[in-house]
DOSEPA-130276 format. One record per residue (C-alpha): x, y, z; residue in one letter. Coordinates in pm, 1 decimal, padded with zeros to 6 digits. Layout:
<nodes>
       east      north         up   residu
          X          Y          Z        A
...
</nodes>
This chain:
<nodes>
       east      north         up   residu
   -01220.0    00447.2   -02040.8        X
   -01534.4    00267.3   -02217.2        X
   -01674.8    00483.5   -02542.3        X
   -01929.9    00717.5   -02422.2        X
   -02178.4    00614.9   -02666.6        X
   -02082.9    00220.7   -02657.0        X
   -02203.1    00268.7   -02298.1        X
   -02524.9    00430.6   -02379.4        X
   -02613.2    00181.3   -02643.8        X
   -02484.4   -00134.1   -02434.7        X
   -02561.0   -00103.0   -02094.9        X
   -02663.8   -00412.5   -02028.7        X
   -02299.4   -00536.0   -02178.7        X
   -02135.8   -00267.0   -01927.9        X
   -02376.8   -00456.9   -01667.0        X
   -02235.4   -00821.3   -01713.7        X
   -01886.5   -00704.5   -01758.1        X
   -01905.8   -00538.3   -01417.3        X
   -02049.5   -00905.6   -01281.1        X
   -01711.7   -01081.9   -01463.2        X
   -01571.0   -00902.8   -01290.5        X
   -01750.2   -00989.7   -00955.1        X
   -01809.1   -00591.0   -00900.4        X
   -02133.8   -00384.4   -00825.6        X
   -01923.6   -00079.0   -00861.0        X
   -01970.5    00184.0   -01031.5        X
   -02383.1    00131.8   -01046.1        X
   -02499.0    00060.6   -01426.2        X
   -02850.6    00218.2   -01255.1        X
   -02710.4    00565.1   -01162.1        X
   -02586.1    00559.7   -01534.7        X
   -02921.8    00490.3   -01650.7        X
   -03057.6    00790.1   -01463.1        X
   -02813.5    01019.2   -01549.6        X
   -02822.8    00916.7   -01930.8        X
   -03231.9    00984.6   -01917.0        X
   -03221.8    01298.6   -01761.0        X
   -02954.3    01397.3   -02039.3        X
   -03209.5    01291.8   -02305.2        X
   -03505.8    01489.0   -02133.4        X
   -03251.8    01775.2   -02110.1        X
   -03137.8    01745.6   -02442.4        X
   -03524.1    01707.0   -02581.0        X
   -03675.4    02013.7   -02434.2        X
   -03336.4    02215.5   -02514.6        X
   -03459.1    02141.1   -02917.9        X
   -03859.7    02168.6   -02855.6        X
   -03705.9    02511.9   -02663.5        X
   -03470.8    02625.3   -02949.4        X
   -03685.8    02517.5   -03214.1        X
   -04013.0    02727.5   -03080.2        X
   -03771.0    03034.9   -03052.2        X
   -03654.1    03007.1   -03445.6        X
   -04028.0    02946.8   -03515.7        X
   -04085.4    03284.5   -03313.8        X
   -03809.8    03458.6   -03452.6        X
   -03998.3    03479.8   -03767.8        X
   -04330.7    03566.8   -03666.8        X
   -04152.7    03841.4   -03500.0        X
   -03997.0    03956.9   -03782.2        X
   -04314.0    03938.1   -03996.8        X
   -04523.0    04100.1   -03704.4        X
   -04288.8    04380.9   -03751.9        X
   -04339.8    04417.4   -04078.4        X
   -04674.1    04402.4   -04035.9        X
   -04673.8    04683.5   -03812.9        X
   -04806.5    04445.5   -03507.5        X
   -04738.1    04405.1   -03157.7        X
   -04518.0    04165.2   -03083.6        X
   -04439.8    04201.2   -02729.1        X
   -04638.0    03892.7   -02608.0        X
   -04376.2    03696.3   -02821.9        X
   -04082.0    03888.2   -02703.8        X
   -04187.7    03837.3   -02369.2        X
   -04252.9    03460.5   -02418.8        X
   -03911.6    03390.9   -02591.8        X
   -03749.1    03627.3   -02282.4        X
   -03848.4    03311.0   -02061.2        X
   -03764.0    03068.0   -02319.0        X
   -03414.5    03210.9   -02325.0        X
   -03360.6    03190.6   -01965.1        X
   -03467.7    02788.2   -01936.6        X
   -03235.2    02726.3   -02276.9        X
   -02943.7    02878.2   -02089.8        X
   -03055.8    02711.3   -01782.0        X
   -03103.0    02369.3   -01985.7        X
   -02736.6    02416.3   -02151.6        X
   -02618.6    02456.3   -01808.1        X
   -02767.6    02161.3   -01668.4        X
   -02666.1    01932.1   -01938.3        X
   -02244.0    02043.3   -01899.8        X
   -02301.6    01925.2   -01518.5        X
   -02468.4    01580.3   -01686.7        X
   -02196.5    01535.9   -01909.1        X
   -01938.0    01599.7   -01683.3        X
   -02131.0    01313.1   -01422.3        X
   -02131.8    01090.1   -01693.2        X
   -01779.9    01143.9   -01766.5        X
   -01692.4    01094.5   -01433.2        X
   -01908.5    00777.0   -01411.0        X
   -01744.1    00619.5   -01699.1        X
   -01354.8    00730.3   -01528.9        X
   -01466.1    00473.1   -01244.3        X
   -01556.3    00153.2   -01493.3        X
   -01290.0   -00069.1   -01562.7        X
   -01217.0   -00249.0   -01878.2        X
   -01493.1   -00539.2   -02016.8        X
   -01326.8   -00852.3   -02016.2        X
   -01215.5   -01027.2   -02321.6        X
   -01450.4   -01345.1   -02410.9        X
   -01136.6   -01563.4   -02360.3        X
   -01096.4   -01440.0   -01999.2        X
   -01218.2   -01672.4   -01785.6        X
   -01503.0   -01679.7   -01510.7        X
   -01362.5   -01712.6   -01161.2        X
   -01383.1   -01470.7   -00860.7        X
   -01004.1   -01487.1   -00760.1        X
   -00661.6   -01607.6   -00785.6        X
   -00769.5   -01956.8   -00652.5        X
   -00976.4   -01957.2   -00978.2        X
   -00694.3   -01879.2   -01207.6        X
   -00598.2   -02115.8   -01494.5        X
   -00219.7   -02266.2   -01551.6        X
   -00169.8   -02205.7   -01915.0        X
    00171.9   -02375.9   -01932.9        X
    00474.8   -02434.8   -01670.6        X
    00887.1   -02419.9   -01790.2        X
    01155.0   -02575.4   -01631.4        X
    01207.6   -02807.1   -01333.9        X
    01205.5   -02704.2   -00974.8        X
    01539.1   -02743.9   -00780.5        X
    01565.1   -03019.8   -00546.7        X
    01687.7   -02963.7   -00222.6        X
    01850.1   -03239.3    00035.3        X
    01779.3   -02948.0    00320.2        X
    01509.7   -02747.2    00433.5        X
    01525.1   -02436.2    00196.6        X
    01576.5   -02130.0    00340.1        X
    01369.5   -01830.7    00231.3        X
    01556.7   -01538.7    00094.9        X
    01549.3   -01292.4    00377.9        X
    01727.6   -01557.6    00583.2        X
    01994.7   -01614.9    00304.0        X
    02024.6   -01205.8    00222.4        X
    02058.4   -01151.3    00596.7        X
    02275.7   -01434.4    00698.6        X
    02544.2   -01365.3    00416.5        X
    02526.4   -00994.0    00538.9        X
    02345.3   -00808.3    00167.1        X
    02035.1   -00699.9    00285.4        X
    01911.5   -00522.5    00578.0        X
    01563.9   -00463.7    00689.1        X
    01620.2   -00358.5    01080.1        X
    01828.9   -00028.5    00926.2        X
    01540.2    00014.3    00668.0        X
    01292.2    00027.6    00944.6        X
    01497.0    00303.3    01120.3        X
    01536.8    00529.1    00797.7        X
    01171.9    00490.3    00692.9        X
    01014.4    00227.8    00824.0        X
    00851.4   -00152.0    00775.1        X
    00793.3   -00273.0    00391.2        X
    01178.2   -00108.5    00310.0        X
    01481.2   -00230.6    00278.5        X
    01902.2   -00170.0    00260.8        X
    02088.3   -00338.1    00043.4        X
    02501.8   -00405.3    00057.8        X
    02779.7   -00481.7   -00097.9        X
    02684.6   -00821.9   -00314.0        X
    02316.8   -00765.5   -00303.8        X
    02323.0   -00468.2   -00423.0        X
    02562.8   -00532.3   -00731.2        X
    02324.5   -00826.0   -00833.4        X
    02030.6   -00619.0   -00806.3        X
    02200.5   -00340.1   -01040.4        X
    02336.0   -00693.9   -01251.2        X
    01986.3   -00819.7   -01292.4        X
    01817.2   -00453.1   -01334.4        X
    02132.2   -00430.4   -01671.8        X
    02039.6   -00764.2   -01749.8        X
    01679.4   -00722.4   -01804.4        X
    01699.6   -00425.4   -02010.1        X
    01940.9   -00575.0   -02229.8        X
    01688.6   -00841.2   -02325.8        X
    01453.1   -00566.3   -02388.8        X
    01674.1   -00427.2   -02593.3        X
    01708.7   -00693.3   -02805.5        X
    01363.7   -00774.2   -02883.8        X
    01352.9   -00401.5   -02957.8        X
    01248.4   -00214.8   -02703.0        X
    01347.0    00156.2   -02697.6        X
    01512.9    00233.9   -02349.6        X
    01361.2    00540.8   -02161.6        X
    01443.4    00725.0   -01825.3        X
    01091.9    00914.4   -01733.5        X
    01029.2    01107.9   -01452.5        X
    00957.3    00925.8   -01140.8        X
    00663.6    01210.1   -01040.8        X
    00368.4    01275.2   -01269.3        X
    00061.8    01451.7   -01241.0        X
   -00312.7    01425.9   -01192.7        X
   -00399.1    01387.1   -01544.2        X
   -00076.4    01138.9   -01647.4        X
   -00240.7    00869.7   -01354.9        X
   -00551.6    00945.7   -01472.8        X
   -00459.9    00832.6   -01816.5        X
   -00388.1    00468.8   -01730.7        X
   -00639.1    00459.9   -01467.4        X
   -00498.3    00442.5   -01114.4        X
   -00737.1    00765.6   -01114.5        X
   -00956.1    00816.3   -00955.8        X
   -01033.7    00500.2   -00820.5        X
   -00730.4    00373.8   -00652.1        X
   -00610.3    00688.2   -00486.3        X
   -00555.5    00531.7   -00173.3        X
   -00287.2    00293.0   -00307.3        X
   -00081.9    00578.7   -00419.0        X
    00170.6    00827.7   -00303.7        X
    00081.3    01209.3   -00307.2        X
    00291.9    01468.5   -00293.1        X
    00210.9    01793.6   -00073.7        X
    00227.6    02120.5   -00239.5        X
    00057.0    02343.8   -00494.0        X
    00001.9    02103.7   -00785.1        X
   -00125.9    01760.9   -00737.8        X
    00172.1    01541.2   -00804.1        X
    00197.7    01119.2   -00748.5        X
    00524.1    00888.1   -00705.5        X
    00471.9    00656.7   -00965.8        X
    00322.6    00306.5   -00861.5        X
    00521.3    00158.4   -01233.5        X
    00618.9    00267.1   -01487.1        X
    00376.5    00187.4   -01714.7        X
    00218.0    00505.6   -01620.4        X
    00495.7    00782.8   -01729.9        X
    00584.5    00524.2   -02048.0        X
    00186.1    00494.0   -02206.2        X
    00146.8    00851.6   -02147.3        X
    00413.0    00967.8   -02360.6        X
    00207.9    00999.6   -02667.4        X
   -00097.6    01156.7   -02417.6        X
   -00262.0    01408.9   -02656.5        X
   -00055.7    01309.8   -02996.7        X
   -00146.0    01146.4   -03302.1        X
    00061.0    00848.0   -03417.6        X
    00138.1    00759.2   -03822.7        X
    00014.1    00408.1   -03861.8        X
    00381.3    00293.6   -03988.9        X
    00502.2    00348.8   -03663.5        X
    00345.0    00029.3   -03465.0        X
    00383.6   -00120.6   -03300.0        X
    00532.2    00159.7   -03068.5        X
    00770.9   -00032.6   -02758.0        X
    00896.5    00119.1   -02476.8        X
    01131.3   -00001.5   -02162.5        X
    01226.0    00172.0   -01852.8        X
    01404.6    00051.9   -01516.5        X
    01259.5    00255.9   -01266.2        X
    01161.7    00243.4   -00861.3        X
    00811.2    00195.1   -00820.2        X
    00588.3    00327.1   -00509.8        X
    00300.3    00158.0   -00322.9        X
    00118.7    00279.1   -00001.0        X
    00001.2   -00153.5   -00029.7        X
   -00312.9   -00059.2    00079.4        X
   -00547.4   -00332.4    00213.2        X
   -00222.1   -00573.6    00236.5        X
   -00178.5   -00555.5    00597.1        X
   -00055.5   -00850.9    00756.3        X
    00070.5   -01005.7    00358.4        X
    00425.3   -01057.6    00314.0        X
    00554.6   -00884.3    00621.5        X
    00927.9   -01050.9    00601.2        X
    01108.2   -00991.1    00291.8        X
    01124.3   -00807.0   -00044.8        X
    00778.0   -00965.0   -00177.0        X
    00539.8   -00679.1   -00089.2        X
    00774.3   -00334.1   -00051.8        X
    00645.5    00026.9   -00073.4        X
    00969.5    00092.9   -00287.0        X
    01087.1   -00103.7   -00547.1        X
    01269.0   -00182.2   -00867.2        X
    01098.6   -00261.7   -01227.6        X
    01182.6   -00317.8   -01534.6        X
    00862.5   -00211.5   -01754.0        X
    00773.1   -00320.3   -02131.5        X
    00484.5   -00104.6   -02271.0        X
    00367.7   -00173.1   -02635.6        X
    00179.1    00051.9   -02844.0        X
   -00011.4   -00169.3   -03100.6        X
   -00265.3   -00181.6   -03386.1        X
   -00603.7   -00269.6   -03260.3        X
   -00642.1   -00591.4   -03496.9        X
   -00268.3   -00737.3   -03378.2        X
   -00301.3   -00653.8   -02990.9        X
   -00375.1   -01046.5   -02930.7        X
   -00079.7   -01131.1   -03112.7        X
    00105.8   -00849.1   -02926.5        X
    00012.3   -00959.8   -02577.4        X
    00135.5   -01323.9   -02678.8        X
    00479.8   -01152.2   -02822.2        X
    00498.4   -00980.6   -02491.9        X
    00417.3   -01235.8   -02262.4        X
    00708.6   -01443.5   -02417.3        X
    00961.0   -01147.0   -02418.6        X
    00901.8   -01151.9   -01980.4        X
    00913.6   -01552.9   -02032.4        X
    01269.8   -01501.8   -02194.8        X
    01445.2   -01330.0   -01922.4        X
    01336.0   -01631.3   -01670.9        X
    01445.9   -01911.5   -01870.7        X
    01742.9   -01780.6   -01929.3        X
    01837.6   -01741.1   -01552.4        X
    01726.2   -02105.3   -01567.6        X
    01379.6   -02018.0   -01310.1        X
    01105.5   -02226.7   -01322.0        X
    00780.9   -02077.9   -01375.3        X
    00416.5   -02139.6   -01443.3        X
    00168.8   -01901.2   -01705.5        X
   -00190.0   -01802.0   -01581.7        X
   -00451.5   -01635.4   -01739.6        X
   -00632.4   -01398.1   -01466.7        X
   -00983.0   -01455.2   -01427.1        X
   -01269.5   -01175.9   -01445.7        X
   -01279.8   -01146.6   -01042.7        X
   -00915.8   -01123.5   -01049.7        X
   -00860.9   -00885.6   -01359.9        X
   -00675.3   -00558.3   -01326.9        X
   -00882.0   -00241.3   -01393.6        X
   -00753.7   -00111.1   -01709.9        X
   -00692.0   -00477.3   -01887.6        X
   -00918.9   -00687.6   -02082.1        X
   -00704.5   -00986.1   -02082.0        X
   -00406.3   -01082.2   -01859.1        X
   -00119.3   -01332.8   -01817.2        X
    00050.8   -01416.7   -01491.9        X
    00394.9   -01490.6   -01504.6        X
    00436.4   -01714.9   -01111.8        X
    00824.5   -01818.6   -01060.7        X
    00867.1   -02112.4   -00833.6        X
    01020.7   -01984.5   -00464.7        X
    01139.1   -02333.0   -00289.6        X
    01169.1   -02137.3    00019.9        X
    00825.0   -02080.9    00041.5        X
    00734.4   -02396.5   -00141.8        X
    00481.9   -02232.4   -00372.0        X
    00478.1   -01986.0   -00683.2        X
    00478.8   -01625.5   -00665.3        X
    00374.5   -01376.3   -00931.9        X
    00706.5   -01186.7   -01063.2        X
    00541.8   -01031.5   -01396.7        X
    00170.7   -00921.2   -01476.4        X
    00138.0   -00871.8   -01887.1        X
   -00176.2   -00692.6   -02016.6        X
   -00408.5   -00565.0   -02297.5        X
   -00585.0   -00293.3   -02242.2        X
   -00736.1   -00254.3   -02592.0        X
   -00860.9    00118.0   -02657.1        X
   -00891.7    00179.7   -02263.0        X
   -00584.0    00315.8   -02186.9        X
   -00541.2    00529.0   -02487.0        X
   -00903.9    00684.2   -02485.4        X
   -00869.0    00826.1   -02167.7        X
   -00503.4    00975.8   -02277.0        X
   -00645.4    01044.9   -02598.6        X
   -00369.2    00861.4   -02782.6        X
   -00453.5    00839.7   -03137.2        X
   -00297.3    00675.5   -03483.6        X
   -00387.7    00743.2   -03814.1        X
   -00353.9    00528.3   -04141.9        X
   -00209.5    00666.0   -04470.9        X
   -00507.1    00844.0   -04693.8        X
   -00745.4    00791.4   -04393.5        X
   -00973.2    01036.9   -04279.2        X
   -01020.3    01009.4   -03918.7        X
   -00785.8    00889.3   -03655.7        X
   -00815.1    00597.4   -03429.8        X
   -00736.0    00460.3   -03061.3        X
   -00468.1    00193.4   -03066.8        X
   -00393.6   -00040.2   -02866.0        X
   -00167.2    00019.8   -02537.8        X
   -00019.9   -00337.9   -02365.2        X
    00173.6   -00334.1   -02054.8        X
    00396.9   -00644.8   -01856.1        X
    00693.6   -00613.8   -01622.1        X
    00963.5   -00730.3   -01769.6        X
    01063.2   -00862.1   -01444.4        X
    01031.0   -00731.3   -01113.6        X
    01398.0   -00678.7   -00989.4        X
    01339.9   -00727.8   -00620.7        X
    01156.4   -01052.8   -00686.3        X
    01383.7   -01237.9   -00918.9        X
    01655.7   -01121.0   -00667.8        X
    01416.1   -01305.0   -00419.7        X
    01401.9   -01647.1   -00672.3        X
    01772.6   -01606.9   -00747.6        X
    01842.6   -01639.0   -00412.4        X
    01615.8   -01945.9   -00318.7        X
    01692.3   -02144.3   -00637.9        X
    02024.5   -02089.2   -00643.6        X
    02094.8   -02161.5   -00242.5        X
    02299.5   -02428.3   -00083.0        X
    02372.1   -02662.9    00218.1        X
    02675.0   -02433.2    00314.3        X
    02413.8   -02106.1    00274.2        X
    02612.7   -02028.9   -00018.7        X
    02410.9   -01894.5   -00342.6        X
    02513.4   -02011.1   -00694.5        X
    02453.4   -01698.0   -00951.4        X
    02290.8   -01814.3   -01273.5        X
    02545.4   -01791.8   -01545.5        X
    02362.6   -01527.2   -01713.0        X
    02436.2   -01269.4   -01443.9        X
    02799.8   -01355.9   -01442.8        X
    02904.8   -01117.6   -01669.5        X
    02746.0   -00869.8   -01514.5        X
    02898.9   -00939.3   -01174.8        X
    03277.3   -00957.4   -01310.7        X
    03256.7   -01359.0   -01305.9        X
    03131.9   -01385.9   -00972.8        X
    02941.8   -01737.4   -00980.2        X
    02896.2   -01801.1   -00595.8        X
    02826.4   -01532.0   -00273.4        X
    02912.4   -01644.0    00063.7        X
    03050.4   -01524.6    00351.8        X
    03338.4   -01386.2    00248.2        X
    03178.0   -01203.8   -00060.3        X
    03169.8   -00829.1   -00040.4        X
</nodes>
């Protein structure tokens, strides 16, 4: 979340982010109002408390006097009542405010540009050279389903549309690509971590899918209030929730291959066929714990570490930078990673790498401290998937597809498939 008191100093700042960001949610007015009637509340609370201290001592030197002082009493009996009455009102203010600010996403970074969506979003740079086909590429449910590796009629009948089974090959080069991944991860660094795959209440909260986005998650019944995570970038930046970091230790970087949940609500009618849009899915996640002054430079380092594991499986790809109207909640600044999908003749995102400054840690109340230095600070949290398994499965498949139907594997993922370097029919 913004800093309370940033927000009360900058409105008008919090006001022109929000129009970035083409949003006129949460209203900067109802702030306003709440923030003046904590002032009036907080004014007469003083001109209250001060009045009784100034009573307190006539009272005491009425008493010495000998004097009647039960006009005084009486007086400060009422003034007593309204403090605690005041002290009340201004807990429920603070906690509206609070709950205000939970419902702001992040201001945009000056280098993020204007635009109101994804038709607005700049190329930064392109790698690589798009196949060329002498056929009509096929798209990769046609190619998965044809050579028999993936199955979305038997996914419908075990849970239902936006699912689906995978066999034999498909499977083993999902579970080639998922090993893959993490050991590029690995070797720019990245410590390896298995989190749980249900958090609660206050862990979404933390990187702000709560409260405002709800809807697009799955809840669990019971007794506590527990969520299927939607990435995990949510169990990996909490994992310092509540702690204080030494300074030595950034940058902090995490990585973790887990399934991912989405309700994909508001997508009905997008990306019906296929694995592009699934309420369950693979992901490898990179999360990056950083000094405020090098988060730039991290998002950059980041970026390229997600850029890696595409050119080596030889997949072109095109770099945006996300416009305001197109800008996630919790980031200030984020690149697009699109691979090219010949099947459907067009780019398709396959990574999203952020910076979310102080956001992300302020609301986790994630802190580092230098050596010798008195107070702590918020770093720095930066997320990017580092890829999405299901869709470089998808561009694996189109890229690497032939007149036969065959599919050449890119000869980074033979080793992890026991030499395999072509599926067809006969593969198992």
């Amino acid at each position: 979340m913004l800093d309370l008191k940033f927000v009360q100093k900058n409105l008008d700042a919090v006001a022109r982010s929000l129009q970035k960001r083409c949003k006129t949610e949460p209203d900067v007015a109802e702030f306003a109002r709440l923030d003046e009637k904590r002032k009036a509340l907080i004014g007469e609370g003083e001109a209250l408390k001060a009045e009784r201290n100034q009573a307190s001592a006539e009272i005491a030197k009425k008493k010495r006097a000998g004097e009647d002082a039960a006009d005084i009493l009486a007086r400060m009996g009422q003034v007593s009542e309204r403090v605690k009455t005041l002290d009340t009102e201004l807990v429920d203010i603070e906690a509206a405010e609070r709950d205000w600010l939970l419902k702001v996403p992040n201001i945009p970074d000056e280098s993020t540009p204007e635009g109101r969506g994804e038709e607005d979003n700049p190329v930064q740079r392109t790698w690589g050279e798009k196949p060329s086909f002498d056929f009509k590429p096929k798209e990769h449910w046609e190619l998965g389903q044809a050579l028999g590796g993936l199955d979305f009629e038997r996914a419908v009948k075990l849970a239902g549309s936006r699912f689906c089974v995978s066999f034999g090959w498909a499977a083993r080069l999902e579970r080639a690509i998922s090993t893959f991944m993490l050991d590029c991860a690995a070797e720019n660094g990245y410590t390896e971590v298995r989190p749980p795959l249900i958090v609660n209440k206050a862990t979404m909260t933390g990187t702000g899918q709560l409260p405002k986005f709800e809807e697009d998650l799955f809840k669990l019944r019971g007794e506590q209030e527990y969520y299927l995570i939607p990435t995990a970038e949510v169990p990996l930046t909490n994992l310092h929730a509540g702690e204080v970091l030494d300074e030595a230790q950034l940058p902090v970087t995490y990585c973790a291959l887990t399934p991912c949940f989405r309700s994909e609500a508001g997508s009905y009618g997008k990306d019906t066929k296929g694995l592009i849009r699934q309420h369950q899915f693979y992901k490898v996640e990179l999360v990056r714990f950083a000094h405020p002054g090098k988060s730039f430079d991290e998002l950059e380092k980041l970026t390229g570490h997600a850029e890696m594991v595409l050119q080596r499986l030889g997949l072109s790809y095109r770099v945006i930078t996300l416009c305001g109207g197109d800008l996630g909640f919790s980031s200030c600044k984020t690149y697009d990673i699109e691979v090219w999908l010949p099947g459907q003749n067009k780019y398709r995102e396959i990574s999203s790498c952020s910076n979310c400054l102080d956001f992300q840690a302020r609301r986790a109340n994630i802190r580092f401290k230098a050596r010798g230095a008195k107070k702590a600070e918020f770093p720095h949290t930066l997320n990017g998937s580092g890829l999405a398994v299901g869709r470089t499965l998808v561009a694996v498949l189109e890229n690497g597809q032939q007149a036969d139907g065959s599919i050449v594997i890119p000869e980074a993922l033979r080793p992890y498939l026991g030499g395999l370097s072509r599926i067809d029919a006969a593969t198992k």
